[in-house]
N, CA, C and O of each residue as an XYZ file, in Angstrom:
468
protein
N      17.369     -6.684     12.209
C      16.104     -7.228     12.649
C      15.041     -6.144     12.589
O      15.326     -5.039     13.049
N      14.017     -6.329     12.140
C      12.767     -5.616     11.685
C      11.684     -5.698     12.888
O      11.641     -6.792     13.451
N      10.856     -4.752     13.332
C      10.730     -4.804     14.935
C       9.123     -4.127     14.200
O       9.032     -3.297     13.296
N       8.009     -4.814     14.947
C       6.803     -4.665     14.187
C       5.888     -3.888     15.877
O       6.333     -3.749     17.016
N       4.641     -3.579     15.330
C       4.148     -3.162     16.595
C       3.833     -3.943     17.409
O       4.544     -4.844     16.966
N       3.257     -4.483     18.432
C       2.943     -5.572     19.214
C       1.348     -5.788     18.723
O       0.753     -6.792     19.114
N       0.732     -4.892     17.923
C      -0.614     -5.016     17.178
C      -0.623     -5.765     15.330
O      -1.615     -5.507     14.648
N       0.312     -6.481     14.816
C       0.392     -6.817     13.723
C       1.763     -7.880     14.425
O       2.308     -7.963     15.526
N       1.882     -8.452     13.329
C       2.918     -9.980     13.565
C       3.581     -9.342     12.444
O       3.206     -8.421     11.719
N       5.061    -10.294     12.462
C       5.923    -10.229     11.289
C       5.308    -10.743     10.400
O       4.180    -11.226     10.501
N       6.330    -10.670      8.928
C       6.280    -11.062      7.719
C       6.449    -12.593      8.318
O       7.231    -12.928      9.208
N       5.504    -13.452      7.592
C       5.781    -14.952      7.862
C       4.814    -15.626      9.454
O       4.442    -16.763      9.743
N       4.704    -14.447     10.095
C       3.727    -15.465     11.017
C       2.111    -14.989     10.529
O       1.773    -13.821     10.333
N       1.206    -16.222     10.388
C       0.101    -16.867     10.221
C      -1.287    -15.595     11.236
O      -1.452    -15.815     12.435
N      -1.663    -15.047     10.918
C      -2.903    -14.452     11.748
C      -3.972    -15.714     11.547
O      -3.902    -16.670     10.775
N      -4.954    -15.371     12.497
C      -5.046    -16.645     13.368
C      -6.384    -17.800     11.995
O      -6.344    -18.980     11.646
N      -7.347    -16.650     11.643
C      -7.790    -17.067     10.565
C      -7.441    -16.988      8.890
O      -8.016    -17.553      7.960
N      -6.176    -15.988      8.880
C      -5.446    -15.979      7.295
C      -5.660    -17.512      7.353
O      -5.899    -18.452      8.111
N      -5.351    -17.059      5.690
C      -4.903    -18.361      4.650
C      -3.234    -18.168      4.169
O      -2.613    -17.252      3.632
N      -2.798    -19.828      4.771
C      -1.393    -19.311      4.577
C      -0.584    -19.343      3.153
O       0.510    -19.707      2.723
N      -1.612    -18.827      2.757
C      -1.481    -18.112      0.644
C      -1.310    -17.058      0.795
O      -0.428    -16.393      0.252
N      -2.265    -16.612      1.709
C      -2.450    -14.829      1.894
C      -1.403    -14.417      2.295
O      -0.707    -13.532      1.797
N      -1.140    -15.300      3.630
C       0.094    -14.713      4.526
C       1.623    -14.581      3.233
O       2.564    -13.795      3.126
N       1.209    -15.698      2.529
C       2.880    -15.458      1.866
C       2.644    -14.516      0.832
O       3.700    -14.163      0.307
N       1.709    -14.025      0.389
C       1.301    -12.574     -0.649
C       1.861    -12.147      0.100
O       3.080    -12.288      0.001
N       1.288    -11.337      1.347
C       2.069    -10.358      2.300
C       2.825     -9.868      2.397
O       3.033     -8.669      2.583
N       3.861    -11.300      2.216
C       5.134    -11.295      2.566
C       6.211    -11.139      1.736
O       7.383    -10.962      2.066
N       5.579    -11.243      0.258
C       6.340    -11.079     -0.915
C       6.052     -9.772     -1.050
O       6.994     -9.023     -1.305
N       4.375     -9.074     -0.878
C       4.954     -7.473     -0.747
C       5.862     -6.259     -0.133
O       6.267     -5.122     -0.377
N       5.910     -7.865      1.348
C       6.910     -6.603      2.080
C       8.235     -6.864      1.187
O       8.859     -6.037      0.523
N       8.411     -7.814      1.304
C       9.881     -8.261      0.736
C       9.897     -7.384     -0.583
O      10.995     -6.827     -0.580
N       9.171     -6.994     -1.736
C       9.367     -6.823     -2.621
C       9.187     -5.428     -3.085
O       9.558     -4.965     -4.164
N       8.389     -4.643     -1.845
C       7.848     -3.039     -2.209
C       8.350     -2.360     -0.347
O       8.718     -1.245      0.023
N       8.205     -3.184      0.133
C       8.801     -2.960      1.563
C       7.548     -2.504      2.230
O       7.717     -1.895      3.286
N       5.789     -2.757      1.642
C       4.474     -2.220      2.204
C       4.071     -3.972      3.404
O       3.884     -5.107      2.965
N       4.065     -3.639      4.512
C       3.645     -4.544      5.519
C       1.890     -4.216      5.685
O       1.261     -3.168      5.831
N       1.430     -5.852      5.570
C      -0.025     -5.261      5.251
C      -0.534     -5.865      6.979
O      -0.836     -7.054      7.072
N      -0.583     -5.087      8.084
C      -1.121     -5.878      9.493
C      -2.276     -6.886      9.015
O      -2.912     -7.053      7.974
N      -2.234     -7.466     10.262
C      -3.316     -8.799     10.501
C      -4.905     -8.277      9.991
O      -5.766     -8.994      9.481
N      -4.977     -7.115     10.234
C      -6.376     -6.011     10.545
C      -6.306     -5.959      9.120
O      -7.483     -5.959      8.759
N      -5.603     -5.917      8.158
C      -5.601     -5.535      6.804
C      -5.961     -6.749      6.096
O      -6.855     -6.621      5.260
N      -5.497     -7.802      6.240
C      -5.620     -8.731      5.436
C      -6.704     -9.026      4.735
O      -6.555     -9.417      3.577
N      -8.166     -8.883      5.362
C      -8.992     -8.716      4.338
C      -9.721     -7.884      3.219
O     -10.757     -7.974      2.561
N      -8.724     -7.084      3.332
C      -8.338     -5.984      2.247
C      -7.540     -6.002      1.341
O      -7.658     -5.378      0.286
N      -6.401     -6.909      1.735
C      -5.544     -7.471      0.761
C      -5.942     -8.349      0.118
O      -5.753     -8.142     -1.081
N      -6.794     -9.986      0.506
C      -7.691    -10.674     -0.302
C      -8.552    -10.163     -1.048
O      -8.735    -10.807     -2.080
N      -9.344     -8.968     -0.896
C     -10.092     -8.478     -1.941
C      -9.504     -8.416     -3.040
O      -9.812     -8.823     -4.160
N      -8.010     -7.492     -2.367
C      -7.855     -6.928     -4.165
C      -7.016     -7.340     -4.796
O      -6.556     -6.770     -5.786
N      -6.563     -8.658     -4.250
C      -6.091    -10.202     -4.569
C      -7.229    -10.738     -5.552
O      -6.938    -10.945     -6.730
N      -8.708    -10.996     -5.014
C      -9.361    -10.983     -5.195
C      -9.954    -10.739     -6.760
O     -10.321    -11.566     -7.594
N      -9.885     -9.018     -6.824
C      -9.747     -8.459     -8.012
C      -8.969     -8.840     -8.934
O      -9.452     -9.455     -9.884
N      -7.597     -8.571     -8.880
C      -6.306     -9.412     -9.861
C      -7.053    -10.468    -10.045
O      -7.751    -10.511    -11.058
N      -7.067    -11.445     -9.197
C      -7.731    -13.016     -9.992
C      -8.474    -13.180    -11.006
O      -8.193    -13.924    -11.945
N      -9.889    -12.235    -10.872
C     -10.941    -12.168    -11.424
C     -10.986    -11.021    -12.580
O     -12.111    -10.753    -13.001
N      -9.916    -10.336    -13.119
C      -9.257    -10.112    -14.162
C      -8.713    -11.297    -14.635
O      -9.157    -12.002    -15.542
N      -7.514    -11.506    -13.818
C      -6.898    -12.743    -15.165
C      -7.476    -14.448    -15.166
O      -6.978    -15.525    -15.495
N      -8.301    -14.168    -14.815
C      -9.636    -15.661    -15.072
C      -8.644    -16.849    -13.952
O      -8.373    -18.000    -14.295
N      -8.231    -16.222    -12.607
C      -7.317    -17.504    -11.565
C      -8.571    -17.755    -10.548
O      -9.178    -16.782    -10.100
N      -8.888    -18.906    -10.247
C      -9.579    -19.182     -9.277
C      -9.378    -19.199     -7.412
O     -10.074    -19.045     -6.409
N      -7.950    -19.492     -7.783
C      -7.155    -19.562     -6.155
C      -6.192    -18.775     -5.885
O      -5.321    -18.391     -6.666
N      -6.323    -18.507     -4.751
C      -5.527    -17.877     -3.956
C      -3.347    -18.261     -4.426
O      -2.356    -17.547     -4.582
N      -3.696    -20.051     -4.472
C      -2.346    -20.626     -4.831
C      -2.049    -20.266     -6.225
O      -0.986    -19.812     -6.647
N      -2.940    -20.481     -6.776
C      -2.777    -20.202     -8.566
C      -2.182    -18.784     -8.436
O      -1.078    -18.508     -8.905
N      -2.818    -18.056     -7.899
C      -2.514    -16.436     -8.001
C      -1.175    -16.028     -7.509
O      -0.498    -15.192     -8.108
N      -0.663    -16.815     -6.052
C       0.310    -16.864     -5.682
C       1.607    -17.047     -7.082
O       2.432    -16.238     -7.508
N       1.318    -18.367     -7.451
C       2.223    -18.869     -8.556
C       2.365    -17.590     -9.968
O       3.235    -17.434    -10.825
N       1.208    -16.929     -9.711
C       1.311    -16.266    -11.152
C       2.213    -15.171    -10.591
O       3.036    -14.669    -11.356
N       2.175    -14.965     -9.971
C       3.477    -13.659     -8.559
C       4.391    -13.879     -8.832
O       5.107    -13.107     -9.470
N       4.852    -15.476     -8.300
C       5.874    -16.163     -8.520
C       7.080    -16.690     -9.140
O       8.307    -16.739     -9.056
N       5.927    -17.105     -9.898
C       6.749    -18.176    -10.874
C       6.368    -17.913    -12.871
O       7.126    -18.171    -13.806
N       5.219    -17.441    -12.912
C       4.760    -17.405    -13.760
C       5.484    -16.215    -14.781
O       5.672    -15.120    -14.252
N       5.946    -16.404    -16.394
C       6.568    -15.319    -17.094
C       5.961    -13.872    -16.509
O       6.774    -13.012    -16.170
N       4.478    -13.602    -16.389
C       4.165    -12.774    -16.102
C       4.338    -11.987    -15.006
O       3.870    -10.857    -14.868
N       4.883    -12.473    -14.373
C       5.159    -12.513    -12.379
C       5.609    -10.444    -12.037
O       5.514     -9.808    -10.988
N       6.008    -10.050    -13.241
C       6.848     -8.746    -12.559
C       5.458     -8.114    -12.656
O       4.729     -7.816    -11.709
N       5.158     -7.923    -14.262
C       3.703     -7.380    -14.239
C       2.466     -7.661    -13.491
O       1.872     -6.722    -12.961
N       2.059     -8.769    -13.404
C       1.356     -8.856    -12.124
C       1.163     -8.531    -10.811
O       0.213     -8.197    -10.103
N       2.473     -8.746    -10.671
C       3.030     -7.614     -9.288
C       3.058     -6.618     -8.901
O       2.998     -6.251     -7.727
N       3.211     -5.659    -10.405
C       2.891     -4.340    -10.619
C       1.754     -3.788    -10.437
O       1.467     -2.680     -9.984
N       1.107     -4.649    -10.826
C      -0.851     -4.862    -10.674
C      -1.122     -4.708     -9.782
O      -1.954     -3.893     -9.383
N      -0.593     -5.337     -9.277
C      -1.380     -6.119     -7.714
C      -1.189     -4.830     -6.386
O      -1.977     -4.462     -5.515
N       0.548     -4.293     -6.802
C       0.411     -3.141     -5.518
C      -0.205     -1.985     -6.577
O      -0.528     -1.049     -5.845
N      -0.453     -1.699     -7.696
C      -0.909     -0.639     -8.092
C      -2.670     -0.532     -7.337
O      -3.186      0.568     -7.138
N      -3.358     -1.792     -7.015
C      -4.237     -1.586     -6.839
C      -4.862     -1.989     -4.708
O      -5.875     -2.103     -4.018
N      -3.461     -2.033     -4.627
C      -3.198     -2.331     -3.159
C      -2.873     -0.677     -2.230
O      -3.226     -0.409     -1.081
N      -2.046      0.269     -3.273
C      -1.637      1.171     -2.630
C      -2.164      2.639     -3.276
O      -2.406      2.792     -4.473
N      -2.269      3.476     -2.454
C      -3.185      4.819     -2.998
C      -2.435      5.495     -3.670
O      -1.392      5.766     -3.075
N      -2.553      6.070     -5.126
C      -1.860      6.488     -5.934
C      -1.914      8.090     -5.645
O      -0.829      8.622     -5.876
N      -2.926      8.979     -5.193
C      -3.087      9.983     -5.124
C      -3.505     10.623     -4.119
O      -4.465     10.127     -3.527
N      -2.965     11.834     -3.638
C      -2.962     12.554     -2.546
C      -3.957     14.114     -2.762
O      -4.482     14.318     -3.857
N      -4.104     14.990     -1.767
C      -5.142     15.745     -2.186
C      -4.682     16.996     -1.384
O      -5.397     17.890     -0.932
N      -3.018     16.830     -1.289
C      -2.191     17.831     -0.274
C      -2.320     19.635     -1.037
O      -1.708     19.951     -2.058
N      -2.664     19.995     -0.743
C      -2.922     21.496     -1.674
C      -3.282     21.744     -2.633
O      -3.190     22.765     -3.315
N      -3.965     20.339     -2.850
C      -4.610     20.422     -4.368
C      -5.699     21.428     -4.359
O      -5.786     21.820     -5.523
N      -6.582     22.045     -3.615
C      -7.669     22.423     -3.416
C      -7.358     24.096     -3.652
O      -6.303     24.357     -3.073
N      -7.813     25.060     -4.176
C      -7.620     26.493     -4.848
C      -7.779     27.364     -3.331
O      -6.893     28.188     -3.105
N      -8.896     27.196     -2.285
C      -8.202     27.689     -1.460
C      -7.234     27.396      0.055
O      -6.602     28.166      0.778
N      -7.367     26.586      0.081
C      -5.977     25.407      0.555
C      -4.848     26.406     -0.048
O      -4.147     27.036      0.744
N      -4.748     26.489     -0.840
C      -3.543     27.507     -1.834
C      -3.848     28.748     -1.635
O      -2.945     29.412     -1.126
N      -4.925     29.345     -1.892
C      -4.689     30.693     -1.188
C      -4.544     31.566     -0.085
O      -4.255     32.763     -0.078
N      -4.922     30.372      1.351
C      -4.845     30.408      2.466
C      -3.142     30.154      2.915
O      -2.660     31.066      3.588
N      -2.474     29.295      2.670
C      -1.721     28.989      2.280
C      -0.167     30.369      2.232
O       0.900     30.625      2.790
N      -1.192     30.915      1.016
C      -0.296     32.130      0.396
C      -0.519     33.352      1.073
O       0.269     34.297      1.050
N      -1.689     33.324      1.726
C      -1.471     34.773      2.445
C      -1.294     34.374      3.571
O      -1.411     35.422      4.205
N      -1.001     33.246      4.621
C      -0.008     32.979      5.319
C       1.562     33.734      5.256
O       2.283     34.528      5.861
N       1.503     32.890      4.105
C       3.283     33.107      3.386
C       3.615     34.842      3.245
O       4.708     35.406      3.194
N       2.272     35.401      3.207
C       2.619     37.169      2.346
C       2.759     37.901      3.942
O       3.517     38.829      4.222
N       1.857     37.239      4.828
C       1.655     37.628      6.518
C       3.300     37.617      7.212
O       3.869     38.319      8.048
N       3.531     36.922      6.724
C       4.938     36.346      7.707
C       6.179     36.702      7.066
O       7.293     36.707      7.589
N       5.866     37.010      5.838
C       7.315     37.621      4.976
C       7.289     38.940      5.380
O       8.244     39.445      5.969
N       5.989     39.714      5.037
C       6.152     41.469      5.673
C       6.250     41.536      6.660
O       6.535     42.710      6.895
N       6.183     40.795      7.856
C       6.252     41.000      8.847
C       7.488     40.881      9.357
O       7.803     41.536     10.350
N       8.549     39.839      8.613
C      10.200     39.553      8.997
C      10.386     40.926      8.505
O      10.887     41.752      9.269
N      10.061     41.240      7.396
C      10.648     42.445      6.554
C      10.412     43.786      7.609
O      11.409     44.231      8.177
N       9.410     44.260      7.794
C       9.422     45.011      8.582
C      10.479     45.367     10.223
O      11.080     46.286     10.780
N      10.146     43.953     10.390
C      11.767     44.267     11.478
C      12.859     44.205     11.284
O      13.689     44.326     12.185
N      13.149     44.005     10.086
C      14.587     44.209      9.491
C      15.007     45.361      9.314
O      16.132     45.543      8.849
């Protein structure tokens, strides 16, 4: 059993104004990438639901559902859909002195073991 915060609902229950299209997107992402999108999110997830649609010329929410679904295209679409749902890139030490701060940390704390050895 999967135990959620008391601030977001499970996969499958309805937030109070979703569309229960949206809710089952959701729910095929958790099910399918294991990403739970809270109640607070959802209209962030329709956007870029949203987007997908208005690439592949779908008007509805259900249509779009089905193309997830059921449709030959369904894996690729899917692929789509969290590629543009989830953040591809991070900015963890990317930065030159982030890295050199970093490294004379690392040079501080090595001579310094060394020395009491």
């Amino acid at each position: 059993m999967t135990c959620f915060p008391s601030a977001v609902r499970a996969p499958g229950a309805t937030a109070p104004s979703a569309s229960p299209i949206l809710t089952q997107i959701r729910d095929l992402i958790y099910r399918v990438a294991g990403i739970f999108q809270a109640d607070n999110k959802l209209g962030l997830l329709q956007e870029r639901c949203q987007k997908r649609m208005q690439v592949l010329g779908i008007a509805s929410l259900r249509d779009y559902y089905e193309c997830l679904t059921v449709k030959p295209m369904r894996q690729a679409e899917l692929v789509s859909l969290l590629n543009v749902i989830t953040v591809g890139e991070t900015c963890f030490f990317r930065n030159r002195a982030q890295l050199d701060a970093i490294q004379k940390i690392a040079r501080r704390t090595l001579h310094a073991l060394h020395d009491l050895a």
